[in-house]
N, C-alpha and C positions, 0 to 999 in steps of 0.2 A: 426393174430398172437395170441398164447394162453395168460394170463391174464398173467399167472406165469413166462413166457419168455419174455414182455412187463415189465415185474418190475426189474426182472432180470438185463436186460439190462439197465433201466434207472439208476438202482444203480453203474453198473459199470460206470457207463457212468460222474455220481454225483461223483465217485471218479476220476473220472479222470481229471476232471476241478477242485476238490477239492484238487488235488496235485499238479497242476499247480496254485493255487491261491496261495497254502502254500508258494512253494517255492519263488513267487515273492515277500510276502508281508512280513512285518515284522508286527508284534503284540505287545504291550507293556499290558501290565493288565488292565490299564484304556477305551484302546479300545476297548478290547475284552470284558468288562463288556459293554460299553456302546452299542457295536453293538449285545447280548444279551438284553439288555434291551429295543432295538427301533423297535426291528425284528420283525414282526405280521407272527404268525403264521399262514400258506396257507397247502392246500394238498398237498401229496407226498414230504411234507419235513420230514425228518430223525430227529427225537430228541433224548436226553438224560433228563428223566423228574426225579425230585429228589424231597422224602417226605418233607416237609420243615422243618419240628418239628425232624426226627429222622437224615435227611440229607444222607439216603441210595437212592441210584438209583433205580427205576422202572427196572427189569431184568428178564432173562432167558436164559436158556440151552437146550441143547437136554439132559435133563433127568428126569424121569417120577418120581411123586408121588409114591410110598409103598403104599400108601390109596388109600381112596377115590374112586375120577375120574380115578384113572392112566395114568390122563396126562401129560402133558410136564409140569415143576413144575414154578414159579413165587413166584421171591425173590424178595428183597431187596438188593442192593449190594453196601458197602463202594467205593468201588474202581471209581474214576469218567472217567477213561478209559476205563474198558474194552468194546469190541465192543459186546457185548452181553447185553448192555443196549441201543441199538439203537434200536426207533420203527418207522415206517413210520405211519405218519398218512391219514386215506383213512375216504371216508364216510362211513355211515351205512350202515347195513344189509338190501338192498331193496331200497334205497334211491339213486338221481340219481347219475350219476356220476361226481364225484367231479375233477376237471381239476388240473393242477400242477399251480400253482400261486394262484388258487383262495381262497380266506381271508376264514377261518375256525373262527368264532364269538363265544362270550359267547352262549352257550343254545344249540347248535353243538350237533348232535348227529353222532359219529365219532363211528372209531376200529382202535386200535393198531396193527399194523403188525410187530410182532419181525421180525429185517432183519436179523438174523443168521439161522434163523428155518423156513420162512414164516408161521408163526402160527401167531392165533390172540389172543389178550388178551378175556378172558372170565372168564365166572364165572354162576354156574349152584349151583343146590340143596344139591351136597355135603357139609359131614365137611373139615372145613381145618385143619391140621395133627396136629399143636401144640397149639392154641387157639380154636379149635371148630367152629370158628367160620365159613362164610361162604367161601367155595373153593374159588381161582383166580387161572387158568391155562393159560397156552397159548395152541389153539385148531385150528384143520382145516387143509388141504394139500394145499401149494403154494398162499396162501392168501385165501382160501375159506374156508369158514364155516358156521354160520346160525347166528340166531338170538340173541342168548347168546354170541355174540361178540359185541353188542350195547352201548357205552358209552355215558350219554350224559355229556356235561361241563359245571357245573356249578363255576360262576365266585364269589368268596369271594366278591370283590367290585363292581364288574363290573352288566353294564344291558346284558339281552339277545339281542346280536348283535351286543355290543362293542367286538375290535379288542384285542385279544391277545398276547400280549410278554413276555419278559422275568421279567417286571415286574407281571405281573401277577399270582396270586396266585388262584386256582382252584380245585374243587372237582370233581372227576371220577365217577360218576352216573352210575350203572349197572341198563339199561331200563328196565327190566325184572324182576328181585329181587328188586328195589330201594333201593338196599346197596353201602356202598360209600366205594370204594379203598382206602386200611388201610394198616398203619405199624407200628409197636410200638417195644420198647427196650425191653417188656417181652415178647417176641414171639420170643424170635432167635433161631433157631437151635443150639441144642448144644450134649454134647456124651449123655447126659442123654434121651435127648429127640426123636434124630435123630443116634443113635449108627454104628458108621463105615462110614455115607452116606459121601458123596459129598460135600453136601452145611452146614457143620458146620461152622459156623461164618456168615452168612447170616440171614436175617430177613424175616420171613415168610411176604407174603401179603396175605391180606383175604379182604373179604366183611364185612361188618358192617352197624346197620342201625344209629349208631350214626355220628352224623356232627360234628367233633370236629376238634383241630389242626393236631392230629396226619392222616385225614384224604387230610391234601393239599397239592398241589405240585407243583410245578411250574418248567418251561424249563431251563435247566443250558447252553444248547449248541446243537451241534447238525451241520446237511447239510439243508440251510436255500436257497429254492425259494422265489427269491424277487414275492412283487406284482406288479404293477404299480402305485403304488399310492407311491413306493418307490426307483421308478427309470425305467429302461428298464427291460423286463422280462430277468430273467436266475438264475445262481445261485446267491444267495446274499454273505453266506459267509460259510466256515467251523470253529465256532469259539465252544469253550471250557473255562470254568469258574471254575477254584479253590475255593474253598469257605471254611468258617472255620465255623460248624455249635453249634461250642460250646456251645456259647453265647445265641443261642435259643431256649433251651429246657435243662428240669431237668430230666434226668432218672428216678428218683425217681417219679416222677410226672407222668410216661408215666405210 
């Protein structure tokens, strides 16, 4: 079976236990925080990953840079629905293959697969359109692409090989460039910069080589495979996280 009809099908397949989970369970805010916060991140689970400092969604569309690459472009998106900020996570480019359940650790060298586009996140030697700085696309047909889809994870607190969840806060390492996935309040599209496009009101993402707040992020929700160290294997949960990022960050500061 081809790779791209194998993912295919598991996503369909994640939503369909994932609508029969909805329906039975009922969720109040403290559970669905806590069962975000206990979750350890495994392969081919589905997230939604959010800047922590600016509080926009990790995102994409099918629609291509004016610059640059003229690739598929990668935002920043307020919105904590829409499905365009859903990635699955796979292992790397060349590395073996990563099973559904199995624990994705600190030091991880992972790819992003937008589930709207099958593309993967990347980042290569372009500028990027409104800071200069360096490009972040999503690249490749049906989950394939090469080497410039390489992230590796590093953990704010954590060691290389501690487990991942929703508490954890983490930096997007580009193996290739070592620029860290970036987004800030002075880089938004706007008519001045972006005139007419699409994604005005969205927050450019780029690569940078600085390690600071604006570069971490951590998981708000997502289609969550349990491990075994968390119960029977299958799905764990489809849960989602409101959050109010006010409190975190000074615009003026970004």
């Amino acid at each position: 079976m081809p790779k791209h009809v194998f993912i295919i099908q598991t996503f369909l397949v994640i939503c369909l236990m994932v609508s029969n989970t909805v329906a039975e369970t009922e969720y109040d805010e403290d559970k669905i925080h806590d069962l975000i916060q206990n979750q350890y991140l495994t392969c081919t689970t589905t997230v939604r990953i959010v800047n922590n400092a600016l509080g926009y969604h990790l995102h994409s569309h099918p629609i291509s840079y004016g610059s640059g690459s003229f690739q598929q472009a990668v935002t920043g998106l307020e919105s904590s629905t829409d499905v365009g900020s859903l990635w699955m996570i796979k292992e790397g480019e060349g590395d073996e293959i990563c099973l559904t359940g199995d624990i994705v650790p600190c030091g991880s060298t992972i790819r992003l697969e937008h589930m709207g586009t099958y593309k993967n996140l990347h980042s290569h030697e372009f500028e990027s359109p409104v800071s200069k700085r360096s490009e972040v696309s999503a690249f490749g047909e049906s989950g394939v692409g090469d080497s410039g889809d390489n992230w590796i994870i590093e953990c704010k607190d954590g060691l290389n090989g501690d487990k991942i969840t929703g508490r954890t806060l983490f930096y997007l390492k580009h193996k290739i460039s070592g620029n860290y996935l970036y987004t800030d309040a002075r880089s938004m599209f706007t008519r001045q910069n972006c005139m007419n496009c699409p994604i005005i009101g969205q927050a450019e993402v780029s690569g940078t080589r600085a390690k600071n707040k604006n570069g971490l992020w951590k998981i708000v929700g997502g289609y969550f495979f349990s491990h075994d160290d968390q119960g029977d294997f299958g799905l764990g949960e489809i849960v989602e996280e409101q959050q109010d990022y006010s409190e975190d960050y000074d615009r003026d500061d970004l």
